[in-house]
MMTF fields as JSON, N, C-alpha, C and O atoms, coordinates in Angstrom:
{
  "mmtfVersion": "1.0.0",
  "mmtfProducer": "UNKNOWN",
  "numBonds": 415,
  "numAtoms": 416,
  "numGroups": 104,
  "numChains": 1,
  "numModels": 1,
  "chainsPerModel": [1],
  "groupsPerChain": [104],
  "chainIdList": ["A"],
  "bondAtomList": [4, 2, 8, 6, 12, 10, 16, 14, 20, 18, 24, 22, 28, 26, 32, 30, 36, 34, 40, 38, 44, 42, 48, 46, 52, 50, 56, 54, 60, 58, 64, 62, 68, 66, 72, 70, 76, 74, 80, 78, 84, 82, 88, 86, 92, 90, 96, 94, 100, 98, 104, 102, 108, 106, 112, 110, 116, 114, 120, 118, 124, 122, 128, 126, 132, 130, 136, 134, 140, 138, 144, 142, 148, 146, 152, 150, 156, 154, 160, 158, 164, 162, 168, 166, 172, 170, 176, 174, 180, 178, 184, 182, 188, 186, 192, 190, 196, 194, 200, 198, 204, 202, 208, 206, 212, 210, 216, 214, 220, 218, 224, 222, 228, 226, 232, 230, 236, 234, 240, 238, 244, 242, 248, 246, 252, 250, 256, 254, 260, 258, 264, 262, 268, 266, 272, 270, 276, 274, 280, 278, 284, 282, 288, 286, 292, 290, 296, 294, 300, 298, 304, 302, 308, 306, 312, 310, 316, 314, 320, 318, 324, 322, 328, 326, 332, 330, 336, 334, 340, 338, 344, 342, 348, 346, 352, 350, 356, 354, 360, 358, 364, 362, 368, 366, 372, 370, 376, 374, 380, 378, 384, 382, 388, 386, 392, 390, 396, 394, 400, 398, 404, 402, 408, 406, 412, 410],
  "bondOrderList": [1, 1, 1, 1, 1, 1, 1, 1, 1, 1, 1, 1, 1, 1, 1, 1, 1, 1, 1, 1, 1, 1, 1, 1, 1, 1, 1, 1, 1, 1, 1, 1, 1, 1, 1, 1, 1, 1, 1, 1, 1, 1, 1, 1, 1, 1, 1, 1, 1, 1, 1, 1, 1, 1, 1, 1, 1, 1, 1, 1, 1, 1, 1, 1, 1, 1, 1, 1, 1, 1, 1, 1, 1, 1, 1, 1, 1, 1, 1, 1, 1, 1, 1, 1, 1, 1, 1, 1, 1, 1, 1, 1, 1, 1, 1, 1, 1, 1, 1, 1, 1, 1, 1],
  "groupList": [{"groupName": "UNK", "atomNameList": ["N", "CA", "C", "O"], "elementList": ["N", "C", "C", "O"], "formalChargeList": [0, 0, 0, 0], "bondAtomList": [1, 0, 2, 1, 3, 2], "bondOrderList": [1, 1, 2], "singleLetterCode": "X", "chemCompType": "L-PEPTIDE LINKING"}],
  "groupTypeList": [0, 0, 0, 0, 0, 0, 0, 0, 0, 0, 0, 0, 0, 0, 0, 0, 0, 0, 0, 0, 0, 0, 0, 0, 0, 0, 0, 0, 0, 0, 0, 0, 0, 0, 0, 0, 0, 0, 0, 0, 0, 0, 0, 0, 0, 0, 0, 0, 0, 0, 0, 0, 0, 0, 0, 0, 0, 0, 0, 0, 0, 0, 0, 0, 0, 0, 0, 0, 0, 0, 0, 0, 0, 0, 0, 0, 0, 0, 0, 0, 0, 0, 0, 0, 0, 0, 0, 0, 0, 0, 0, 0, 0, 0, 0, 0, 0, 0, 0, 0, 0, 0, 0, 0],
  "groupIdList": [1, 2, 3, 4, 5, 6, 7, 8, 9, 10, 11, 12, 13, 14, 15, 16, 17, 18, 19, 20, 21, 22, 23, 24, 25, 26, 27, 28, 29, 30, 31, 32, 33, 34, 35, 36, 37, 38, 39, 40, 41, 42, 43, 44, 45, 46, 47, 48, 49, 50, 51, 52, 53, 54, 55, 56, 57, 58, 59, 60, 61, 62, 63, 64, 65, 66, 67, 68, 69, 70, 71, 72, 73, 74, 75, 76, 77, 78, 79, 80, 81, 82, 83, 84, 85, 86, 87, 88, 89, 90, 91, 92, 93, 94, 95, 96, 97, 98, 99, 100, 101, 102, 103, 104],
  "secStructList": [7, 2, 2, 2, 2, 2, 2, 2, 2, 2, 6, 6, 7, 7, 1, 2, 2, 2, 2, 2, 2, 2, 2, 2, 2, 2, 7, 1, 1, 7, 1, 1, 1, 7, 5, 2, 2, 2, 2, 2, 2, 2, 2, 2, 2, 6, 6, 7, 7, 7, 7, 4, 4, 4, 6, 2, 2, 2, 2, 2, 2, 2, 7, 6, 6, 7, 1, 1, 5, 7, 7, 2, 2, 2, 2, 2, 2, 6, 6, 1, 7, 1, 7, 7, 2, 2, 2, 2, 2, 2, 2, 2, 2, 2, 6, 4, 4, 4, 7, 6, 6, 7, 7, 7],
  "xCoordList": [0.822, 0.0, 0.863, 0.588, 1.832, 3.034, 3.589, 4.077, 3.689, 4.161, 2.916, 3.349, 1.926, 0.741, 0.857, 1.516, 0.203, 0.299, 1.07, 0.643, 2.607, 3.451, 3.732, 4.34, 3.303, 3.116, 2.203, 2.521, 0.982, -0.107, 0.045, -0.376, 0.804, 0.869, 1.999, 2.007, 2.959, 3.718, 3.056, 3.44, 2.306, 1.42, 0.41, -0.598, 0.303, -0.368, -1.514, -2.188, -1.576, -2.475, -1.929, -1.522, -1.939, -1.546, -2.845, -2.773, -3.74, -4.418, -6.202, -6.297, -6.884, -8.445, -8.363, -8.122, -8.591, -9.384, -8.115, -8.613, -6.735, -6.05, -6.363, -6.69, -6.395, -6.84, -8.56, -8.778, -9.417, -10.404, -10.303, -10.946, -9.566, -9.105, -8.827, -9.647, -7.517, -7.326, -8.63, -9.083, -9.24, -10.289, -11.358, -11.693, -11.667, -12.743, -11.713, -11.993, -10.594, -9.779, -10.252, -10.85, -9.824, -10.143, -11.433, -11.711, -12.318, -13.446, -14.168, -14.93, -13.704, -13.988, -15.445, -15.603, -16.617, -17.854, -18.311, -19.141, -18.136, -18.367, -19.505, -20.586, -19.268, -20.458, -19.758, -19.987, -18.899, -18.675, -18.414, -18.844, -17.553, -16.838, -16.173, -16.439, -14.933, -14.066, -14.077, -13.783, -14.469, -14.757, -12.964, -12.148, -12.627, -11.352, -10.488, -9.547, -11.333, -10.512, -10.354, -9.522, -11.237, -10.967, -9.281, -8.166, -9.859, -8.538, -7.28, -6.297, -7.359, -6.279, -5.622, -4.438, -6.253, -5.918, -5.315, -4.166, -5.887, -5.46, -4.4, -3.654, -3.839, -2.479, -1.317, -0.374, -1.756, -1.089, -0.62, 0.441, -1.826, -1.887, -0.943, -0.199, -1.301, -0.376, 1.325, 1.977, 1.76, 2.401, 3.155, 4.07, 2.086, 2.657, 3.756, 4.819, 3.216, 4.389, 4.265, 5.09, 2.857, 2.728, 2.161, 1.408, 2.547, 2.443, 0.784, 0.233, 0.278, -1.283, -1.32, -1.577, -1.107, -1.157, -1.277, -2.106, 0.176, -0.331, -1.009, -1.242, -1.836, -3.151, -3.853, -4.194, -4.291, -5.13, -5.247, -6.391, -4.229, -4.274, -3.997, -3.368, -4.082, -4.271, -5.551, -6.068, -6.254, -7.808, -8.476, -9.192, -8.037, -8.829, -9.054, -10.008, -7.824, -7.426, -8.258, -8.947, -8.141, -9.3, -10.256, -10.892, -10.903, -12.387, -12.834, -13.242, -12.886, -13.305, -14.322, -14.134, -15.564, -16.923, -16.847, -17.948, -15.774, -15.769, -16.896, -17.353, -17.281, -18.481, -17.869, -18.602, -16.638, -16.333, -16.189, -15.975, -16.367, -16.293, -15.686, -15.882, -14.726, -14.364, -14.807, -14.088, -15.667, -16.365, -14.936, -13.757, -15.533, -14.802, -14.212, -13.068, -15.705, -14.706, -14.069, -12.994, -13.986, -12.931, -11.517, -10.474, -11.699, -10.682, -9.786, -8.61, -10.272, -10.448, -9.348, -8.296, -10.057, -9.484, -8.399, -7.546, -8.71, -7.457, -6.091, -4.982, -6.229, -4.993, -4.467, -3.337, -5.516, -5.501, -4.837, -4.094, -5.116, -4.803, -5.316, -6.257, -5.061, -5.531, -5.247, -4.257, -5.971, -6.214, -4.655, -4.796, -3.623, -2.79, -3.493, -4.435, -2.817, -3.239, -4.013, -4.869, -3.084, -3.652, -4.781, -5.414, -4.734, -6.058, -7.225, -8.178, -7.202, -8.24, -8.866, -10.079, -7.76, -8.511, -9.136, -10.136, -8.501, -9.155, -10.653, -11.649, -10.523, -12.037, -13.0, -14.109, -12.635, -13.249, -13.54, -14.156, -13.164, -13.608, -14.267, -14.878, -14.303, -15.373, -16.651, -17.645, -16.603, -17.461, -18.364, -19.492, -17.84, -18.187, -19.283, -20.513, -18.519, -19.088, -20.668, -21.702, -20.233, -21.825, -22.795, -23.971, -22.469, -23.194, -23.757, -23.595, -24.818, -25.088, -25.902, -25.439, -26.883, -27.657, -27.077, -27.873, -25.528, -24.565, -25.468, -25.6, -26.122, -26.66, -25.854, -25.934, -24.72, -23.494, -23.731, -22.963],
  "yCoordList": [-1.197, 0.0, 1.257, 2.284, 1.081, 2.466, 2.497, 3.609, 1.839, 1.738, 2.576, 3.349, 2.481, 2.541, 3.771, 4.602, 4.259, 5.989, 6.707, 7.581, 6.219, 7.297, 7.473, 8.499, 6.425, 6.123, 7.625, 8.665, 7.253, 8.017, 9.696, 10.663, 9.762, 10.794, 11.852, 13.082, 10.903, 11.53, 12.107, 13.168, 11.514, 12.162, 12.894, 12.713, 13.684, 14.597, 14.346, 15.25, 13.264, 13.615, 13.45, 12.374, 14.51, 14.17, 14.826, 14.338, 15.686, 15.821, 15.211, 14.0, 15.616, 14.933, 15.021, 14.066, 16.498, 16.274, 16.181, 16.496, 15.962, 15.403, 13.809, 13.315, 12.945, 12.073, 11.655, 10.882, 12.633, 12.871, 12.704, 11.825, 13.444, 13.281, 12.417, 11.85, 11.475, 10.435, 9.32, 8.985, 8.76, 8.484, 8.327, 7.373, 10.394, 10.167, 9.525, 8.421, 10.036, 9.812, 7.954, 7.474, 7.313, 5.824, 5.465, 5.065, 5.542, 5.654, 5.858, 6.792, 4.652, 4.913, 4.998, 5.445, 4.699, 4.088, 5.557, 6.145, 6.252, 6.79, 6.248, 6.823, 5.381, 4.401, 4.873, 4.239, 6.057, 6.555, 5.299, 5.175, 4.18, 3.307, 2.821, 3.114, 1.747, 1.177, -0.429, -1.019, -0.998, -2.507, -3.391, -2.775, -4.429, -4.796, -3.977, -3.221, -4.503, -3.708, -2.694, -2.262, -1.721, -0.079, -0.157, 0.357, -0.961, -0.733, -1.072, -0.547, -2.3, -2.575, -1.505, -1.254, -1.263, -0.112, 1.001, 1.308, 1.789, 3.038, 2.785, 3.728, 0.779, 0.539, 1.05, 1.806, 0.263, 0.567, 2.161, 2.55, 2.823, 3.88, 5.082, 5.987, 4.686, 5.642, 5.581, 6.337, 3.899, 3.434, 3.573, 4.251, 2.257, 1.653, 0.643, 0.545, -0.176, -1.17, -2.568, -3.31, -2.695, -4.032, -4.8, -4.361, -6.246, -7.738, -8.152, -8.297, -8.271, -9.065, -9.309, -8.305, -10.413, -11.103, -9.853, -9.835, -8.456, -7.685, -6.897, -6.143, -6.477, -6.058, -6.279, -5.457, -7.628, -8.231, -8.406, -8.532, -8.434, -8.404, -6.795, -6.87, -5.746, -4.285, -4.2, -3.523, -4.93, -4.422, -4.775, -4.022, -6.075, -6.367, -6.011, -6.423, -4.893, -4.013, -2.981, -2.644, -2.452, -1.18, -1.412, -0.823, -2.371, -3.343, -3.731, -4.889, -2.842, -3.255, -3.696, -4.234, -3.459, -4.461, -5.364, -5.845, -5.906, -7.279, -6.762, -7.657, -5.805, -6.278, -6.271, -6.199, -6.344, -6.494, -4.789, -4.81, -3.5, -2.345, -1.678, -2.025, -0.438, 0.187, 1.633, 2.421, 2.128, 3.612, 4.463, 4.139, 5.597, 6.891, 6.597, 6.414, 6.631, 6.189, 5.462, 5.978, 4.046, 2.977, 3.449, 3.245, 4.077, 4.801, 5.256, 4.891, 6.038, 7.638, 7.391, 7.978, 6.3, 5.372, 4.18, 3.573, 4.127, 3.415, 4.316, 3.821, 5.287, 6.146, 7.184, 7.664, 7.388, 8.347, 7.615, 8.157, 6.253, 5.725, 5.876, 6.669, 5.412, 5.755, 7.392, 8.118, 7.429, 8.955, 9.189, 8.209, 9.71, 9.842, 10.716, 11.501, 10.31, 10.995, 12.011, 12.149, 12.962, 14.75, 15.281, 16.334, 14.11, 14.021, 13.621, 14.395, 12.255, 11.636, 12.732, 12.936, 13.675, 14.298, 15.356, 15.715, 16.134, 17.471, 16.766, 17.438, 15.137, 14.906, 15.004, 15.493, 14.53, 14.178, 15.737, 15.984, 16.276, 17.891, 18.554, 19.518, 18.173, 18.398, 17.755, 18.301, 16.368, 15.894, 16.393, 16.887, 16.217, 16.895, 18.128, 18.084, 19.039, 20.261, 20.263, 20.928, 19.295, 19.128, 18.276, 18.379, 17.359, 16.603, 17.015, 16.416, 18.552, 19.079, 18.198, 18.18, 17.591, 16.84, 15.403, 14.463, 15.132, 14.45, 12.924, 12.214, 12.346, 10.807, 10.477, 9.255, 10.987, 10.055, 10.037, 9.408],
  "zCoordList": [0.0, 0.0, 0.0, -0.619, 0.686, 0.729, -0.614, -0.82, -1.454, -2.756, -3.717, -4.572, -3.629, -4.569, -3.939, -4.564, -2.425, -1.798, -2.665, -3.419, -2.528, -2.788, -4.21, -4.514, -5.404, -6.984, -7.186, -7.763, -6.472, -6.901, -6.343, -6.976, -4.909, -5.117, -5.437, -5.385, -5.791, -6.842, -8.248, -8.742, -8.67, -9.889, -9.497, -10.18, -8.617, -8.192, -7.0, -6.507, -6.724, -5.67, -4.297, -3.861, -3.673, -2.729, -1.472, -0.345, -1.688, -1.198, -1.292, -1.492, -1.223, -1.266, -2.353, -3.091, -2.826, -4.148, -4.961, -6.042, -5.255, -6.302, -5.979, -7.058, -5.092, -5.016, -6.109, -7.042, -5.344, -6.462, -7.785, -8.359, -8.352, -9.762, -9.948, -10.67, -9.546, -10.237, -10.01, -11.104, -9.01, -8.992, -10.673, -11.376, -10.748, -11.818, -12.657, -13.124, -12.911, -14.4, -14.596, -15.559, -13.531, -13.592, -13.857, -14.988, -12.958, -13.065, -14.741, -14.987, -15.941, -17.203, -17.539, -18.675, -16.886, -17.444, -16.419, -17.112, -15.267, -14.505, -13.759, -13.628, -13.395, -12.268, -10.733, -9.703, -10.781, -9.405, -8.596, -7.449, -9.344, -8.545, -9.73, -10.896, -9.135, -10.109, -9.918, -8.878, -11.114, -11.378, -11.577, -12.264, -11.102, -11.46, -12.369, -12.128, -13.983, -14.962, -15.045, -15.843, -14.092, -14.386, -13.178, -13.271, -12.285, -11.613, -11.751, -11.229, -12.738, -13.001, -14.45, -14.673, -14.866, -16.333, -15.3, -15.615, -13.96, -13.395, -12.824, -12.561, -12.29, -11.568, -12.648, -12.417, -14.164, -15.281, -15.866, -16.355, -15.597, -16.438, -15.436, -15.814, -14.163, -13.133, -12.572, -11.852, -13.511, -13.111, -11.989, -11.522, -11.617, -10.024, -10.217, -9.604, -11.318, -11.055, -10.464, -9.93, -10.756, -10.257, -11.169, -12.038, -11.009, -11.214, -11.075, -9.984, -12.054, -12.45, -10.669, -10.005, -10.042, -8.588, -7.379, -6.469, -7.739, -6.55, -6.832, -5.887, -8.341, -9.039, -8.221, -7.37, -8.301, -7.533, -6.029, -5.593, -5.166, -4.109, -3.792, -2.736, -4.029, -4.093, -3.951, -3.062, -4.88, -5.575, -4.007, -3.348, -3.654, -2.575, -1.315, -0.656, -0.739, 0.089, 0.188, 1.151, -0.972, -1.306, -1.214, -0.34, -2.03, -1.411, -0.433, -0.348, 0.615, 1.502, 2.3, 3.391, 1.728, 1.664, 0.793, 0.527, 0.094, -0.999, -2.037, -2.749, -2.188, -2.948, -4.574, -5.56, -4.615, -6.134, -7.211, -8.423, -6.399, -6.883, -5.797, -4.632, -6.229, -5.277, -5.065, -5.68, -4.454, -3.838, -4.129, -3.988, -4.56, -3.862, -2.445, -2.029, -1.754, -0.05, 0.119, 0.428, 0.121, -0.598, -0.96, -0.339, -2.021, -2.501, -1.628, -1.608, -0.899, -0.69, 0.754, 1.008, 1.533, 3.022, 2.56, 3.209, 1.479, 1.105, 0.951, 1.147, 0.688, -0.046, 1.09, 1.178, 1.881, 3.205, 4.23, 5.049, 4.203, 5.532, 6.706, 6.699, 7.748, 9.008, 10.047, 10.141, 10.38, 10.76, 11.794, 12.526, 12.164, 13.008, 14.577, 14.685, 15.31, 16.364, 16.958, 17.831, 15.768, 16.054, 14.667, 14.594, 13.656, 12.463, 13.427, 13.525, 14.268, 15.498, 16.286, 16.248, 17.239, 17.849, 17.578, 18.2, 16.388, 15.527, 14.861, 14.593, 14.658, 13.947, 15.128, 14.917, 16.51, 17.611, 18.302, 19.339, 17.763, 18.342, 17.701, 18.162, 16.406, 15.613, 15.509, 15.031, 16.048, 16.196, 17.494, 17.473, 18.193, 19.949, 19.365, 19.336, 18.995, 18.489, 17.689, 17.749, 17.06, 16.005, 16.753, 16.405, 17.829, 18.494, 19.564, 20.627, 19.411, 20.169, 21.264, 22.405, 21.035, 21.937, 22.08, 22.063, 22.243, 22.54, 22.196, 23.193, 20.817, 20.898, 20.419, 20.296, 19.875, 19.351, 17.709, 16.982]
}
């Protein structure tokens, strides 16, 4: 996954919406998700550098409801990674904030 991050955002995305972009760019049929072959054409086309096998075991990472397509969000948590510490608590203070009648 650190290989594919730093592929992709060497070609420009390194924030949301350059992330975004490459997204639609893949996204060929625009079904606002990506089917195997769209993903495997965007591993190609962005060159990552990978082997049919870690194609495939990439695709399935990102997939993270299995359902065989990958979401924007998908995407999006795939390429972002996990939130670091001080991303956690700036979301959690924002959250606090909007959760006026605190139901969670």
């Amino acid at each position: 996954m650190t290989h594919i991050r730093e592929k992709i955002a060497a070609r420009g995305a390194r924030g949301i919406m350059g992330i975004g972009r490459k997204f639609k760019i893949a996204d060929d049929d625009n079904s606002k998700s990506l089917d195997k072959n769209e993903f495997k054409k965007a591993m190609h086309d962005f060159r990552i550098g990978l082997n049919d096998k870690q194609v495939e075991q990439a695709f399935g990472i990102f997939d993270r409801d299995g359902s065989g397509d990958i979401t924007y969000d998908e995407f999006l948590r795939s390429m972002r990674g996990s939130m670091n510490e001080t991303r956690a608590a700036i979301a959690m203070q924002a959250f606090r904030i909007m959760d006026k009648d605190r139901s969670g």
